[in-house]
C-alpha positions, 0 to 999 in steps of 0.5 A, spaced: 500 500 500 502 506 497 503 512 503 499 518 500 500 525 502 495 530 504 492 535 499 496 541 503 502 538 503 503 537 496 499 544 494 505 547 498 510 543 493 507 544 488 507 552 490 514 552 492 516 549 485 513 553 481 515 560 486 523 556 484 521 557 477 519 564 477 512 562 476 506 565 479 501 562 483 495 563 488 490 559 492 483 563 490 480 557 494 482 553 500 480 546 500 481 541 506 488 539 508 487 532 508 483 529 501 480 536 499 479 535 490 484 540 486 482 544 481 489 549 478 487 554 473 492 556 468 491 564 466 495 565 460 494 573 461 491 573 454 483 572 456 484 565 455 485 559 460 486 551 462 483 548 468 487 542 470 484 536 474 488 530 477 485 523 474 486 517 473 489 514 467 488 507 463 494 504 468 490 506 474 496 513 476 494 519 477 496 524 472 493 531 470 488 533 465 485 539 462 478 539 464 476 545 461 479 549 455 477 556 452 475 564 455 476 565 463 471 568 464 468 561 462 473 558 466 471 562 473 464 561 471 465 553 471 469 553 477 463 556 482 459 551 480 464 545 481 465 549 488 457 549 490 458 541 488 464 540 493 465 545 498 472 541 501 475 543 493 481 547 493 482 553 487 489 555 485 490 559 480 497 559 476 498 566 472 504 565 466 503 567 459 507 562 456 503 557 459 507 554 463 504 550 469 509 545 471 504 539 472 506 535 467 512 533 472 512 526 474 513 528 480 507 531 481 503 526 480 503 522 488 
């Protein structure tokens, strides 16, 4: 069986990484500390964004995926109505109009 760590443990992780890389990042939502979901919203500047959620692929690892593509305003739209659904959610929203987001690091994905 396989140790999992907490949601605000990895968020601070990943928080850290993405502050070595210069990349900004907030957390617009504060979820639970011990299993709350993740929702990371990429705001490239431009008025467009990605919202990434954690799921699982064909071999049953977590990895990151887009859950969402298009206007921002279509995107914050989207995140209240998941946040009305599961109020332990946690929000961060990463800003760099390169697109970089860092989740695609394999590391990332415990």
């Amino acid at each position: 069986m396989t140790a999992r760590i907490t949601t605000e443990f990895w968020i601070s992780a990943y928080r850290k990484r993405l502050e070595l890389s210069e990349v900004p990042v907030f957390v617009t939502k504060k979820g639970d500390d011990t299993a709350g979901a993740i929702l990371v919203k990429l705001n490239t500047l431009d008025g467009n964004a990605k919202l990434f959620h954690r799921t699982f692929n064909e071999n049953f690892n977590r990895e990151w995926a887009i859950f969402l593509s298009g206007k921002e305003t279509e995107i914050d739209n989207n995140i209240v109505e998941q946040i009305k659904f599961d109020s332990d959610l946690w929000v961060l929203e990463v800003e760099d109009k390169n697109g970089r987001h860092l989740l695609d690091d394999k590391s990332l994905n415990v």
